[in-house]
C-alpha positions in Angstrom: 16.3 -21.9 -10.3 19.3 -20.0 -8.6 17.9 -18.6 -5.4 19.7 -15.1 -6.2 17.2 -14.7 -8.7 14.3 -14.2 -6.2 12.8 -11.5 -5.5 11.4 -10.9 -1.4 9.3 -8.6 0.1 9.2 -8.7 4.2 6.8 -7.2 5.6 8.5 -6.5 8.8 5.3 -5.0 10.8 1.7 -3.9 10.8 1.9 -1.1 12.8 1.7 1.8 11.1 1.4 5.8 12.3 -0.6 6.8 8.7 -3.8 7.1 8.8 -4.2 6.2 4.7 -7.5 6.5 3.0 -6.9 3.7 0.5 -5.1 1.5 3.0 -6.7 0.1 6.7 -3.8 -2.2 8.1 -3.5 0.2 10.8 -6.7 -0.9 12.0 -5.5 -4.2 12.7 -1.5 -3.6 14.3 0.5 -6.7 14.6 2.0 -6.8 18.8 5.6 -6.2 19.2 6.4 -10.4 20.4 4.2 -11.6 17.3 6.1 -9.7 14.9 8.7 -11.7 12.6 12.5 -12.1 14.9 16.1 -11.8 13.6 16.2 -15.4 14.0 13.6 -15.9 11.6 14.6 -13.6 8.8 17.9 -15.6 9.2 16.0 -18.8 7.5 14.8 -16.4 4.7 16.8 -17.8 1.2 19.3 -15.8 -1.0 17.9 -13.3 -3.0 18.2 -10.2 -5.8 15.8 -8.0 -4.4 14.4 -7.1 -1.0 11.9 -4.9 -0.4 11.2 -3.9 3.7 7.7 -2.5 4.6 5.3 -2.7 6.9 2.7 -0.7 8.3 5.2 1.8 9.1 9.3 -0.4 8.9 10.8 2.2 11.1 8.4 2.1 13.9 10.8 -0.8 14.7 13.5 -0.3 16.7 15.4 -3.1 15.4 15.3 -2.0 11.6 19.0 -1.7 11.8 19.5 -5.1 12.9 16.9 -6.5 9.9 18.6 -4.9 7.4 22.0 -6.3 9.2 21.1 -9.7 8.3 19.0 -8.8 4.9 22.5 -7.7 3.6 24.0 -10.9 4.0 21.3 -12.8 1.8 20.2 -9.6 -0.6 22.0 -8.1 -3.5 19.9 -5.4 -3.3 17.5 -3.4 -0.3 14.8 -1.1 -0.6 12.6 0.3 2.6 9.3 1.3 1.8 8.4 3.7 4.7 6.4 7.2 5.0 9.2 9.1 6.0 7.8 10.3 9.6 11.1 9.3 11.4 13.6 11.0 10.1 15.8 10.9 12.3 16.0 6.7 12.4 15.8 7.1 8.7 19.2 9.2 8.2 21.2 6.8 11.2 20.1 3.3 9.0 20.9 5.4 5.6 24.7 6.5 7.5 24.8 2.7 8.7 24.0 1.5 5.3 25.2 3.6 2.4 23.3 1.5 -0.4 20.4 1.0 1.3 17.3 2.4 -0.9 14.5 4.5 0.1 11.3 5.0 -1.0 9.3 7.5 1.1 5.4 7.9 0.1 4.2 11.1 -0.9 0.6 11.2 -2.4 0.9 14.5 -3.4 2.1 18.1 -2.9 1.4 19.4 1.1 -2.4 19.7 1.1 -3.5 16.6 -1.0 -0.5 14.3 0.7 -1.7 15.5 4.3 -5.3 14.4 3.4 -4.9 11.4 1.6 -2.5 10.5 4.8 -3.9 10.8 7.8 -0.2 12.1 9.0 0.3 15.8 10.9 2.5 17.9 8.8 3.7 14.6 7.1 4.4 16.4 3.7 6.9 18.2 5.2 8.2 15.7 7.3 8.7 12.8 4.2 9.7 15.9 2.3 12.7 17.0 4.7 13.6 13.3 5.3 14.1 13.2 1.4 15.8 16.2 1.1 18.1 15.5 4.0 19.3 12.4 2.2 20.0 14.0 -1.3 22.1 16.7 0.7 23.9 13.3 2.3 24.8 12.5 -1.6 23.0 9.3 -0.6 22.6 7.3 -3.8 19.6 5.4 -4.1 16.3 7.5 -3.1 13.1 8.3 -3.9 9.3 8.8 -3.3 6.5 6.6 -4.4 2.7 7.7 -5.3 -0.6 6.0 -4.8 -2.8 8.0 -7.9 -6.0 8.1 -7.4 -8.5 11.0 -8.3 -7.8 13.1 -5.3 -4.2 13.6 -6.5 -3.6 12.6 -10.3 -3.1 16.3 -11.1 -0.2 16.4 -8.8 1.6 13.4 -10.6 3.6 15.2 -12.9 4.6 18.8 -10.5 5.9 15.3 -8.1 7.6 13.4 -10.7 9.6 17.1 -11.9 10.2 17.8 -8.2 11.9 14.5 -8.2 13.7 15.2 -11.2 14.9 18.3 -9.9 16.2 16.6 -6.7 17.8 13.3 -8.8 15.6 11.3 -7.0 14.1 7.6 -7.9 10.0 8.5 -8.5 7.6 5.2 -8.1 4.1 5.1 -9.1 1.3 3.0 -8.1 -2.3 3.0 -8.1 -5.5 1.4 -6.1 -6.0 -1.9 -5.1 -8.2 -4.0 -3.4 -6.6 -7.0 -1.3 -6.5 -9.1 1.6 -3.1 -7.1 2.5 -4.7 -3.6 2.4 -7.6 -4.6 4.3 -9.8 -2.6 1.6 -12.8 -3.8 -1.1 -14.0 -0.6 -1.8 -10.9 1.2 -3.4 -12.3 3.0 -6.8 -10.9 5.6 -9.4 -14.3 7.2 -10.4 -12.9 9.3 -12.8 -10.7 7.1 -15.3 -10.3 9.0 -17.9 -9.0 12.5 -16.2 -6.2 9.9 -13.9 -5.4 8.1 -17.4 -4.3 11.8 -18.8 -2.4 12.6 -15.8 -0.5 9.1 -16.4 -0.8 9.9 -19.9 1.5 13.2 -19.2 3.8 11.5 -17.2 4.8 9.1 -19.2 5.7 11.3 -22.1 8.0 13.8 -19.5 9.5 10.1 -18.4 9.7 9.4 -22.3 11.9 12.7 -23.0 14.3 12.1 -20.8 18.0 10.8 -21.4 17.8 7.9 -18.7 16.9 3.9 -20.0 15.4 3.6 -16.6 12.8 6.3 -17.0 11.9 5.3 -20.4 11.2 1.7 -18.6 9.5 3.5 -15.6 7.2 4.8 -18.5 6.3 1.4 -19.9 5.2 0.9 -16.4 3.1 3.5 -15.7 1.5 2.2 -19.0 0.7 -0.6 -17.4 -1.3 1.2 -14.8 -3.4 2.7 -17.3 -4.0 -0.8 -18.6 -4.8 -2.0 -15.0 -7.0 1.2 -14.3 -9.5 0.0 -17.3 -9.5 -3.5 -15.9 -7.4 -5.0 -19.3 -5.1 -8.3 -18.7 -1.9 -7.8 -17.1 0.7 -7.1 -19.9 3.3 -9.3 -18.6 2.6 -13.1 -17.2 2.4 -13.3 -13.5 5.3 -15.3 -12.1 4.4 -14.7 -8.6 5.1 -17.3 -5.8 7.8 -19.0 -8.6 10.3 -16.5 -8.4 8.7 -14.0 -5.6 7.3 -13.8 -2.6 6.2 -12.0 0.7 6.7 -12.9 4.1 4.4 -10.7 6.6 5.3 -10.3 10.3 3.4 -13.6 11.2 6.0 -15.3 9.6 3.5 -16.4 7.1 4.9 -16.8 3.3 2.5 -15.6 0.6 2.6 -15.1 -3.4 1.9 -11.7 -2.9 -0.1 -9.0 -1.4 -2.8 -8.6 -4.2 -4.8 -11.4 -3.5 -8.5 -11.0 -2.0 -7.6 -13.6 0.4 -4.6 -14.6 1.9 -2.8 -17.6 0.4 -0.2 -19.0 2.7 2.6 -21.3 1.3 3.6 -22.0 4.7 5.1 -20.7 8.2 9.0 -19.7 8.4 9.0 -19.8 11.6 7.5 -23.4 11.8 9.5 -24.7 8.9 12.4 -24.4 7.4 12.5 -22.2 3.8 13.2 -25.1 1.7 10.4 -27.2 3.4 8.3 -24.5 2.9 8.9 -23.8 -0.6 8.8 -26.9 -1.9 5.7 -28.2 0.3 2.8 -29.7 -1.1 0.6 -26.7 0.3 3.4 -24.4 -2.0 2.7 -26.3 -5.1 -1.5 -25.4 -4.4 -1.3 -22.1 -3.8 1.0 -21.8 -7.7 -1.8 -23.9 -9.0 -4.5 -20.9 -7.4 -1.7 -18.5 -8.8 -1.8 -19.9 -12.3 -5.6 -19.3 -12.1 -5.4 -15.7 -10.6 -7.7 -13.0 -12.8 -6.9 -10.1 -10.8 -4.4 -8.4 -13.1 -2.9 -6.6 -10.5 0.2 -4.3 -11.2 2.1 -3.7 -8.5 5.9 -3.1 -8.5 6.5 -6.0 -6.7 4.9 -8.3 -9.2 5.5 -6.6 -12.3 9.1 -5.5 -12.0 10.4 -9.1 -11.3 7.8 -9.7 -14.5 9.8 -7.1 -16.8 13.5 -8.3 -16.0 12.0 -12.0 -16.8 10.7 -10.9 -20.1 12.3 -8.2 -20.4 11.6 -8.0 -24.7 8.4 -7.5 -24.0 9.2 -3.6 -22.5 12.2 -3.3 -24.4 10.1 -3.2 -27.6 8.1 -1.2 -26.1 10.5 1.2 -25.0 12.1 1.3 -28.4 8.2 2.1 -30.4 7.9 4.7 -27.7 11.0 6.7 -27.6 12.6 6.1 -30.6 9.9 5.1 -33.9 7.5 7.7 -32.0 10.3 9.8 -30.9 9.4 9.8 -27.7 6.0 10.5 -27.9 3.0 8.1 -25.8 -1.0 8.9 -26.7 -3.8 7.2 -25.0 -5.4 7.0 -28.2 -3.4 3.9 -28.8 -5.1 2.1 -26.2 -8.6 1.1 -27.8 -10.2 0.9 -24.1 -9.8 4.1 -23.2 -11.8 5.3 -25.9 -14.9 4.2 -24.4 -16.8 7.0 -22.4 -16.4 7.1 -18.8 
C-alpha cells in the first residue's frame, strides 16, 4: 500500500479548556514535557489526510510548528479545535492558507454554552468562524455532536452554515476509551433520527456532490443511533490510524479500551507498523462489534468503497429525486 493513501489523526494534546458533557478527557490533561515533540511527528509516514486535535490543539503554543512539519508529509490538514482562541486561530490560518478548520458548535448560543462547559463560547467559535469566511479562507467549517439536548438545532446550524459557505460536520455519541465516557445515551431516538432525517433531505437538495455524500453520512448515524452494523467495512489500523500525545499509535479512538500498535517515540514508524503487536491489534480489529461511525473511520471507509455511497447517492437524489424517509429504514419503525 502507498503510504499517501493513509489517513492520520494526531492527537496533539489532552488538555482541553471545554468542559463537554459527552466528553471527560479534561479530566485527565496530558503535562506539557509528556506531550508528543516535533521530533517525533517527524517519524510519522506520508499521508492523505491529517486530522490535528486534542483536548483543545491550540492550547499549544507550538501548533504552528506541528502543522510546519505535518505539511511536509500531508496532502491534506484539518484542526479540530473549539474555536476559543481566535486569535492563534486566524495567525496559523494567515500562516497556512489551506489549512482546514473545523470549530465545534453543539448548537445555537444557549444549547452550545450548556452542552460546553465554555463562557460565552458560542460566540467566541462563532466569531472565530466568521472572521475566517471574511478572510475568504477556503476550507472551514463547524462540526456537531447531536444528541437530544440539541437535535432540533441541527438543521437552523447546517442553514447557518450554508449561508456562510462553510464545511458543516456531524457526529453523534460515543462511548470509548478516548472520551473517557460509558454512559453516553440518546434517550429519545426517534425525535434525533427526524432531526437527521431533515437534514439530510436539505443536504439532498442542494447542487453540491459533497453534500449529497455528507447526506449518505449522516444516514449512517441514524443507522449507528439504532445500534445496526456499520454500513461500510472497518478498515481501521490498515489504512488509518491515531497517534495520541503519548506517542502511542492506536486503530482508532472508538475502542472501549485502548489498543496500542506501538510507541513512535520508542520505535521507528515502520517497526511499529509492521510489528508483531501491530498484526494483533488488526486481528482484535477484524473482530471489533462496536459499529462505530465516526468521520475518521468512515470517511477513509467511503473513498475505499466508494460504490457503496455513490449508489446510494444516486437512489437518493436522483431515482427519489432527492428525497430521504426514515420509513426506509425497517429499525426505526420499532417504538421507542
Amino acid at each position: 500500500m502507498s503510504r499517501r493513501n493513509l489517513w492520520g489523526t494526531v492527537i496533539v494534546t489532552y488538555r482541553c479548556n471545554a468542559r463537554c458533557n459527552m466528553c471527560n478527557v479534561y479530566q485527565y490533561p496530558t503535562g506539557k514535557q509528556e506531550e508528543i515533540t516535533l521530533a517525533e511527528i517527524r517519524k510519522l509516514p506520508e499521508m492523505a489526510f491529517t486530522n490535528i486535535t486534542g483536548g483543545e490543539p491550540f492550547v499549544r503554543q507550538d501548533i504552528p510548528e506541528i502543522v510546519e512539519e505535518l505539511y511536509k508529509k500531508s496532502d491534506r490538514i484539518v484542526i479540530s479545535t473549539n474555536g476559543f482562541f481566535t486569535d492563534r486561530i486566524i495567525d496559523l490560518c494567515k500562516r497556512f492558507p489551506k489549512v482546514g478548520i473545523r470549530i465545534s458548535i453543539e448548537g445555537l448560543q444557549e444549547t452550545n454554552d450548556k452542552i460546553r462547559g465554555i463562557p460565552d463560547g458560542f460566540n467566541r467559535g462563532y466569531n472565530t468562524l466568521r472572521t475566517l469566511v471574511e478572510m475568504r479562507h477556503p476550507d472551514v467549517g463547524f462540526g456537531m455532536t447531536v444528541q437530544d439536548l440539541n437535535c432540533e438545532d441541527l438543521v437552523p446550524l447546517y442553514k447557518l452554515s450554508d449561508e456562510l459557505n462553510m464545511e458543516f460536520a456531524t457526529a453523534t455519541l460515543h462511548n470509548s476509551f478516548y472520551f473517557h465516557k460509558y454512559d453516553n445515551k440518546i434517550d429519545d431516538r426517534r425525535h434525533v433520527a427526524e432531526n437527521f432525517e431533515a437534514l439530510i433531505n436539505e443536504l439532498l437538495k442542494s447542487n453540491s456532490p459533497k453534500k449529497w455524500f455528507r447526506a449518505y453520512f449522516n444516514h449512517g448515524l441514524v443507522n449507528y443511533i439504532y445500534g445496526q452494523p456499520r454500513l461500510l467495512p472497518c478498515d481501521m489500523s490498515k489504512n488509518a490510524f491515531f497517534i495520541d500525545p503519548y506517542c502511542d499509535v492506536v486503530p482508532c479512538n472508538g475502542t472501549a479500551e485502548k489498543m496500542v500498535m506501538g510507541n513512535l517515540r520508542e520505535q521507528s514508524w515502520d517497526e511499529l507498523w509492521n510489528s508483531e503487536q501491530a498484526k494483533k491489534v488488526r486481528e482484535k480489529i477484524c473482530r471489533c462489534d462496536r459499529n462505530c461511525w465516526m468521520i475518521g473511520s468512515a470517511s477513509p471507509a467511503m473513498h475505499k468503497y466508494i460504490w457503496v455511497p455513490g449508489w446510494w447517492v444516486l437512489k437518493h437524489k436522483v431515482l427519489k429525486v432527492g428525497k430521504y424517509s426514515l420509513k426506509e429504514n425497517r429499525y426505526i419503525m420499532e417504538k421507542v
